[in-house]
C-alpha positions in Angstrom: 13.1 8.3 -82.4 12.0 4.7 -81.6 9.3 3.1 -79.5 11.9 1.5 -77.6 11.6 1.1 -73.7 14.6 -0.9 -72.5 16.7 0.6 -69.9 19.8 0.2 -71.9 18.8 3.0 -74.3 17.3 5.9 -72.3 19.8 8.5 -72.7 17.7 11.4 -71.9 17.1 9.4 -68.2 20.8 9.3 -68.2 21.1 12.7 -69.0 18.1 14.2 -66.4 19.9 12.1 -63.9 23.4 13.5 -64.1 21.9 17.3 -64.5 19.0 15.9 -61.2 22.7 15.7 -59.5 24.9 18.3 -60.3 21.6 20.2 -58.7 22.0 18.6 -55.3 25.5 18.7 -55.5 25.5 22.9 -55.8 23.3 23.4 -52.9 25.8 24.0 -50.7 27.6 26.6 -52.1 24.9 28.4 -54.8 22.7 31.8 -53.8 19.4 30.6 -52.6 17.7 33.3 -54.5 17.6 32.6 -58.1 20.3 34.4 -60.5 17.9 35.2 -63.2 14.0 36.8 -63.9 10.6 35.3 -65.6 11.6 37.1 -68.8 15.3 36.2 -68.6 14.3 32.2 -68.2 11.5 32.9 -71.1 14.2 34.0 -73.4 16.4 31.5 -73.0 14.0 28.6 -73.7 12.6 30.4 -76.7 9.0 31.1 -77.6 8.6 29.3 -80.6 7.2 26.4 -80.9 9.5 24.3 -83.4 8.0 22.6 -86.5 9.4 19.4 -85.6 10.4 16.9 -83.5 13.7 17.4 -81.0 15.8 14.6 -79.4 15.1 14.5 -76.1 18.3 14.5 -74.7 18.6 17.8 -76.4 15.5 18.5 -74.8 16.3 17.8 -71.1 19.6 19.6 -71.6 18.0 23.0 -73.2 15.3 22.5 -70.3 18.1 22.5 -67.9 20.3 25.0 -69.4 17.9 27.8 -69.4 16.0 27.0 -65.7 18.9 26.8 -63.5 19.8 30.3 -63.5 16.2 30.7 -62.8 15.9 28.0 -59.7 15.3 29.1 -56.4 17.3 26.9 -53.7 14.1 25.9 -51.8 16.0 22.8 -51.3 18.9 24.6 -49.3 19.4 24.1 -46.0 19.6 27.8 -45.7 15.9 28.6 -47.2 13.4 29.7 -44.5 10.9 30.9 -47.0 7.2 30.6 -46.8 6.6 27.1 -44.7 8.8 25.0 -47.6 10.7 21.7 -46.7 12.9 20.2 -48.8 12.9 16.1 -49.9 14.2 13.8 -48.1 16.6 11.5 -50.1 14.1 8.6 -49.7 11.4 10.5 -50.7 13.3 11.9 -53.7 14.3 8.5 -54.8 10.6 7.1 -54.7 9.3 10.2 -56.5 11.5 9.2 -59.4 10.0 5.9 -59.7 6.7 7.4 -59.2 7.4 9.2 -62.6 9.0 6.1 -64.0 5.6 3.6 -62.6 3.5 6.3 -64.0 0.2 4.8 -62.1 -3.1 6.3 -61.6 -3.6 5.8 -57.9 -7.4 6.2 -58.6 -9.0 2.9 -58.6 -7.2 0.2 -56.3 -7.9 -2.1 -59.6 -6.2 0.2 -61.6 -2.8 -0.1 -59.4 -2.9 -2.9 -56.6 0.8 -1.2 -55.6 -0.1 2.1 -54.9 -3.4 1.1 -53.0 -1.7 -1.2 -51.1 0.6 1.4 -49.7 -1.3 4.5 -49.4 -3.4 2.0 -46.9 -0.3 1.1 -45.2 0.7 4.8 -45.0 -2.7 6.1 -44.0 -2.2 4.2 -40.9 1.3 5.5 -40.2 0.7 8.8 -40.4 -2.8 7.8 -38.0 -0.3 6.5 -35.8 2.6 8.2 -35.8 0.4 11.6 -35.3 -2.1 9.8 -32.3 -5.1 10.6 -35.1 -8.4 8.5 -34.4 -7.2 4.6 -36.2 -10.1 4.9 -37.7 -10.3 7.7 -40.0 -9.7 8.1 -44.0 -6.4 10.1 -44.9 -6.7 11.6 -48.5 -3.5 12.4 -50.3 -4.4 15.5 -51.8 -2.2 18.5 -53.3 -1.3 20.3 -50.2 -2.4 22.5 -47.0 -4.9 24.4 -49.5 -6.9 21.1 -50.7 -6.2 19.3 -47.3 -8.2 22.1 -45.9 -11.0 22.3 -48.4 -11.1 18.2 -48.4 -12.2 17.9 -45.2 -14.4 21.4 -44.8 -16.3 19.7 -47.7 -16.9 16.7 -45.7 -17.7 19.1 -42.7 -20.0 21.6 -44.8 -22.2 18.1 -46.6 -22.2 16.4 -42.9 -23.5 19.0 -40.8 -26.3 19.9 -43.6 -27.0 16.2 -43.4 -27.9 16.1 -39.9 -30.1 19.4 -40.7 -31.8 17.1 -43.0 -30.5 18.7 -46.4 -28.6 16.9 -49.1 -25.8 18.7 -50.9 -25.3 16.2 -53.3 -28.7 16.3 -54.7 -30.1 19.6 -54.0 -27.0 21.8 -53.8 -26.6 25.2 -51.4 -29.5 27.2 -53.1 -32.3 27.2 -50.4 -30.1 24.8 -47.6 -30.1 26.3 -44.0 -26.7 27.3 -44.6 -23.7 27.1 -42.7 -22.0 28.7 -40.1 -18.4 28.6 -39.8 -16.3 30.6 -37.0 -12.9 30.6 -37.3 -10.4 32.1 -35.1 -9.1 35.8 -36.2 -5.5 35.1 -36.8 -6.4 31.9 -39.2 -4.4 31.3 -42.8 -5.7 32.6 -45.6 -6.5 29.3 -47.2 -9.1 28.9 -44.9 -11.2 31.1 -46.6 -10.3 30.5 -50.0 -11.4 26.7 -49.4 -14.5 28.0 -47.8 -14.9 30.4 -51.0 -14.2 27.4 -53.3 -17.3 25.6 -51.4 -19.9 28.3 -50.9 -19.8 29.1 -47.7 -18.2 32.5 -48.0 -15.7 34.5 -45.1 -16.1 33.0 -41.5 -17.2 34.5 -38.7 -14.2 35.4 -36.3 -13.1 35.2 -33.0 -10.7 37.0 -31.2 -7.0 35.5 -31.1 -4.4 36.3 -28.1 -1.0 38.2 -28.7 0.2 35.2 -30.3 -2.6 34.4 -32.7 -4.6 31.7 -30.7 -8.3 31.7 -30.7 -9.9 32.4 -27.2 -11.8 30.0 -26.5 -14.2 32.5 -23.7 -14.6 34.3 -26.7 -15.6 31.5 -28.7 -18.1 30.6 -25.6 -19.5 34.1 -26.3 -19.8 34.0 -29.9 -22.1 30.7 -29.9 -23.4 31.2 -26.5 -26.7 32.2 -28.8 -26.2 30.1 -31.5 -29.8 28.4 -33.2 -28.8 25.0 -33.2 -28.2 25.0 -37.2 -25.5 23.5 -39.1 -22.0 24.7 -37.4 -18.2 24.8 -38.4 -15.4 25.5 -35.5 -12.3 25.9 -37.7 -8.8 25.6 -35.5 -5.3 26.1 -36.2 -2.1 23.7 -35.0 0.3 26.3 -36.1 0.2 30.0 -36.8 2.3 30.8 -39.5 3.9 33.9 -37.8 4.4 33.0 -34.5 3.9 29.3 -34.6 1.2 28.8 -32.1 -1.3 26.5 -31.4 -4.9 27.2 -30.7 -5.8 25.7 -26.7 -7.9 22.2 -28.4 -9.2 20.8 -24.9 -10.9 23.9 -24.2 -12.1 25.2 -27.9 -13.4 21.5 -29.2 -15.0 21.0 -25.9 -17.2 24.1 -26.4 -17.5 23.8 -30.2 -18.4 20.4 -29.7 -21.1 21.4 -27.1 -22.8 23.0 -29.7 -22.9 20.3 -32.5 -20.3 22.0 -34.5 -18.1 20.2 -36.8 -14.4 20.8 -35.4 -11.8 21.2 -38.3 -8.0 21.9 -37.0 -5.6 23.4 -39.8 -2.4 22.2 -39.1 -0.4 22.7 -42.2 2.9 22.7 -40.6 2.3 22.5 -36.7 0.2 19.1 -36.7 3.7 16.8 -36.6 4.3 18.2 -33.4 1.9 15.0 -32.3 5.2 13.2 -33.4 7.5 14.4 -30.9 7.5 13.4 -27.5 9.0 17.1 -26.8 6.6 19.1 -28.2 3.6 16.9 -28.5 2.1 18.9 -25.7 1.4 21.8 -28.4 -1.4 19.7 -29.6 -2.9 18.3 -26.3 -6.8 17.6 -27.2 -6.5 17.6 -30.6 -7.5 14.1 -31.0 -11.1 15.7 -30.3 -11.8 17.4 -33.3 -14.0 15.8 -36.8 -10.7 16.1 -39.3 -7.3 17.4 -39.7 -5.1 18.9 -42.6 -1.7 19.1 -43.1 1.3 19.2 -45.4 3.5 16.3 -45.9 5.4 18.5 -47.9 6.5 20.8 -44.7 7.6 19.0 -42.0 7.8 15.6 -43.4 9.6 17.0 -46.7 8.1 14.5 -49.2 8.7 16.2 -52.7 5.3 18.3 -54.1 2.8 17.6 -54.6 1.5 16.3 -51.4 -1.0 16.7 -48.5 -3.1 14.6 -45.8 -6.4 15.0 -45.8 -8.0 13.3 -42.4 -11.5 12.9 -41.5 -13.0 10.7 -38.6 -16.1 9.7 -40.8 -15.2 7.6 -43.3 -18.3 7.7 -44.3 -18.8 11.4 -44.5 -15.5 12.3 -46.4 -16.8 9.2 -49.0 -20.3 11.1 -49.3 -18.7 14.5 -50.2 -16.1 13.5 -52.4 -16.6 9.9 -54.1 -18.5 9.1 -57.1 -19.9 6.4 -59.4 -19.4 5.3 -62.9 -20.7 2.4 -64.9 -17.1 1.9 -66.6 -14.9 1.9 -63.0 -13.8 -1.0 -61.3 -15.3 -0.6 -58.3 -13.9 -2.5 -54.9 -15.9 -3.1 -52.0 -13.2 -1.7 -49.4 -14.3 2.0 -51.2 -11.3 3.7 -54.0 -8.7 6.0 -53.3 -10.5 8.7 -55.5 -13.6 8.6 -52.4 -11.0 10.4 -50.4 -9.9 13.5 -52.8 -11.1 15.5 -55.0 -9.4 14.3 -57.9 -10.0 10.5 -59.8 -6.4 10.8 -62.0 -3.5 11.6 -59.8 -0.3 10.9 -59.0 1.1 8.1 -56.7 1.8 10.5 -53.8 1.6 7.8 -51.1 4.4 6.3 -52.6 6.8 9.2 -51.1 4.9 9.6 -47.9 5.7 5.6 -47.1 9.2 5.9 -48.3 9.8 9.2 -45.5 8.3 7.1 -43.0 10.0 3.7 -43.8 13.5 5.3 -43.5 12.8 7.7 -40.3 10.6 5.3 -38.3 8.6 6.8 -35.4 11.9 8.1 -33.7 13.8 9.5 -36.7 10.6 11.6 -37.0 10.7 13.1 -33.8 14.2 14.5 -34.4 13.2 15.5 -37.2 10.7 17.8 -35.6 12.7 18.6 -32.5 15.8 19.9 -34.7 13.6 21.9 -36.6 12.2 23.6 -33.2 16.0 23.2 -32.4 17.3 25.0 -35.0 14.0 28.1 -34.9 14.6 28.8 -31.4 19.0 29.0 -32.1 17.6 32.0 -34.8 15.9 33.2 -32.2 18.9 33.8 -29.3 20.9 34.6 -32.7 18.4 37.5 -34.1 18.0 38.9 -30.3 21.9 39.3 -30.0 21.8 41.7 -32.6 21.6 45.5 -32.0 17.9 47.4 -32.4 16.4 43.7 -33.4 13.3 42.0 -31.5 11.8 38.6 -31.5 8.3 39.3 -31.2 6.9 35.9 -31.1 7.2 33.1 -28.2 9.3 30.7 -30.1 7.3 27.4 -29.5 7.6 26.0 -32.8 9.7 26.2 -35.8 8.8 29.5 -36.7 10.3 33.2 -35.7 8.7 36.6 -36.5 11.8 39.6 -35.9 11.6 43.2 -36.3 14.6 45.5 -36.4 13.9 49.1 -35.3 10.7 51.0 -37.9 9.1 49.0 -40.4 11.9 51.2 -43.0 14.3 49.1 -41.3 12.7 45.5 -41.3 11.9 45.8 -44.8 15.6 47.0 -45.8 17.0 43.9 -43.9 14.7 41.9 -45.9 15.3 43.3 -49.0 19.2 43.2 -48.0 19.3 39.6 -47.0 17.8 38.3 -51.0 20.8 40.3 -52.4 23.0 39.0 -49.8 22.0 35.3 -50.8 23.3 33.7 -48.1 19.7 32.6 -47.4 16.2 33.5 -48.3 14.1 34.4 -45.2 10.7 36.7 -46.3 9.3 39.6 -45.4 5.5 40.0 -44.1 3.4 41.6 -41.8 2.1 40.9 -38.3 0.2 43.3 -35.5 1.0 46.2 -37.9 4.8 46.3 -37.9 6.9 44.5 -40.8 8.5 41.7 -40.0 11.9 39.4 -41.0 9.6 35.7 -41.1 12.3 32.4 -40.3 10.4 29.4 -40.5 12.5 26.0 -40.2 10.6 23.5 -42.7 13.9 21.9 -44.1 15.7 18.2 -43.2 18.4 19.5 -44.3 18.9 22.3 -42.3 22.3 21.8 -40.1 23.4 24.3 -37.3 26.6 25.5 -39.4 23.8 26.5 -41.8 22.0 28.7 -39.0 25.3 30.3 -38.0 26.4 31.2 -41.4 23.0 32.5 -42.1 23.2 34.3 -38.8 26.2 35.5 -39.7 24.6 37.2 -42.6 21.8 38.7 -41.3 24.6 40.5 -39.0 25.9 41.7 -41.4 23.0 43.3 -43.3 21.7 44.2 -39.7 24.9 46.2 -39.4 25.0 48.2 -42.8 
């Protein structure tokens, strides 16, 4: 193999190209499950590691060959799985020539382009989702580093004002930190708070539909000492969809001198529709925000926002200094994240944007809603099944009968493979989980996923 880099003789891009289609192409019509197991796609690929080089082409094709039985249609307009969008064809495009740039989107030195549009980005998502202009947005991995991005900058601020340095002394001996969450929060709430020392919160009580109470909130820090304070929200409960009441909560946290974090993996971008921006009333209140730009907006993984109000705060807990960087005086992209190699992932974020514009967005977001609450009427049509959440969002918890049931018609609807919709539990009954995360989804792909679940229903 040469050293060669000209574009006339790239056969294995020529190759991953035509395979990259013939993917996109069977989405329509393939299973959404995938057709074969771990140990199936391990055996096919082979164990071995060979003695000597392989043409690439052969490469991408034997890659190919034994992952696509193994592929899961998350891309599908028909998968309902877990909170996962798809990728816009814009997107998609740009996260090719991400891989073909190959930049470090560390050090604006490093690569002008990127810098230039993850600052031209940041201030799109700022506006598009009403967010303060002037906080920092960090494109991090997802909801799960989005979260613990910003609770850093939260834990290291509110220390600060206690008078204790966590970049110099560490945790041992701090004041600590109290964080209060609301009872019905996501799990990666507390892992981010395990990956930064703070441990489980301290919960609230949550309504019927997983909102925190904000009286009982009142209560909890009616006798709180004045120390350093976390109030952790949520723009999106991933059963039901709900969103915690901001005005009310931030209002009292903030009366307090807590930090106010809002979780809003999937349920922030309802700030970009007109029709459901009321979801998110206050929410402008609160010290930072995460989300996943992989949900609603359906840029390709890996990618999510982390916001902060502070510049200066998220800078102090994540940026650092090195004789041998290139430092520039408007601060680096790495000041934002946790990470100082990464991938462009701005570059996908401002292609999304750049082809929706502001209103292509809110449809976006009102035909996912659309499409949840057309699953809804759907599921409730059929015999001995309930919709047990109110469908404000994009997301629909269903029951059918005893738990027995649920979880055969969960079970029945992977082997059916019409469309992948999960099982899990909530208020201690199993549950059929739809969440709409997808672009793609169209409403003959609710009906003939509908149609399914009828028919598994049925037998």
């Amino acid at each position: 193999m040469t050293g060669t880099t000209s574009g006339q003789d790239r056969p294995e891009l020529a190759r991953a190209h035509a395979l990259a289609l013939e993917w996109l192409a069977s989405l329509d019509d393939r299973a959404v499950p995938p057709a074969a197991t771990v140990e199936q796609v391990t055996e096919a690929l082979g164990t071995d590691l060979p003695e000597g080089p392989t043409d690439p082409v052969e490469v991408v094709e034997h890659l190919a060959r034994a992952c696509e039985p193994g592929l899961v249609a998350t891309p599908s307009g028909r998968f309902y799985g877990f909170v996962i969008g798809g990728t816009h064809p814009a997107a998609l495009a740009a996260d090719w020539l991400v891989s073909a740039w190959d930049q470090n989107a560390g050090l604006r030195a490093l690569t002008p382009a990127h810098s230039a549009v993850e600052d031209v980005a940041e201030a799109w998502v700022l506006d598009l989702l009403g967010l303060p202009p002037e906080s920092a947005v960090g494109f991090v991995t997802g909801g799960t580093m989005a979260n613990f991005t910003c609770l850093a900058a939260a834990r290291d601020e509110v220390l600060r004002r206690a008078g204790w340095d966590v970049a110099g002394r560490g945790l041992v001996g701090s004041p600590g930190v109290r964080v209060v969450a609301g009872e019905e929060r996501h799990d990666t709430v507390d892992l981010a708070l395990r990956y930064l020392g703070l441990g489980a919160p301290e919960t609230v009580a949550a309504d019927g539909q997983g909102r925190l109470d904000p009286a009982a909130l009142r209560d909890a820090l009616a006798q709180h000492d004045g120390g350093p304070l976390v109030v952790v929200l949520q723009a999106g409960n991933v059963h039901s969809g709900a969103f915690d009441p901001f005005s009310e909560a931030i209002e009292v946290a903030h009366a307090h001198g807590a930090w106010v974090h809002v979780d809003g993996a999937f349920g922030l971008f309802a700030a970009a529709s007109p029709t459901y921006r009321h979801l998110v009333d206050g929410v402008t209140g609160a010290d930072s925000w995460a989300t996943d730009a992989h949900k609603t907006l359906n840029v390709p993984y890996d990618c999510g926002l982390a916001v902060v109000r502070e510049r200066a705060a998220l800078r102090a807990a994540m940026g650092m200094h090195g004789d041998y960087l290139i430092l520039d005086e408007a601060g680096e992209p790495f000041d934002k994240v946790p990470e100082i190699s990464r991938r462009g992932r701005a570059f996908t974020v401002w292609a999304v944007l750049r082809a929706l514009g502001r209103s292509g967005v809110a449809d976006l977001v009102d035909r996912m809603a659309g499409h949840a609450a057309a699953f809804a009427r759907g599921i409730e049509a059929i015999d001995g099944a309930e919709v047990l959440n109110d469908v404000v969002f994009t997301q629909v918890c269903a029951a059918f009968g005893s738990d027995e049931r649920t979880r055969d018609v969960v079970r029945g609807m992977l082997a059916d493979g019409t469309a992948w919709m999960t099982g899990s539990r909530w208020h201690g009954r199993a549950v059929l989980r739809v969440s709409v995360s997808n672009w793609s989804t169209t409403e003959t792909d609710v009906e003939r996923s509908l149609a399914a679940l009828r028919a598994v229903a049925g037998r």
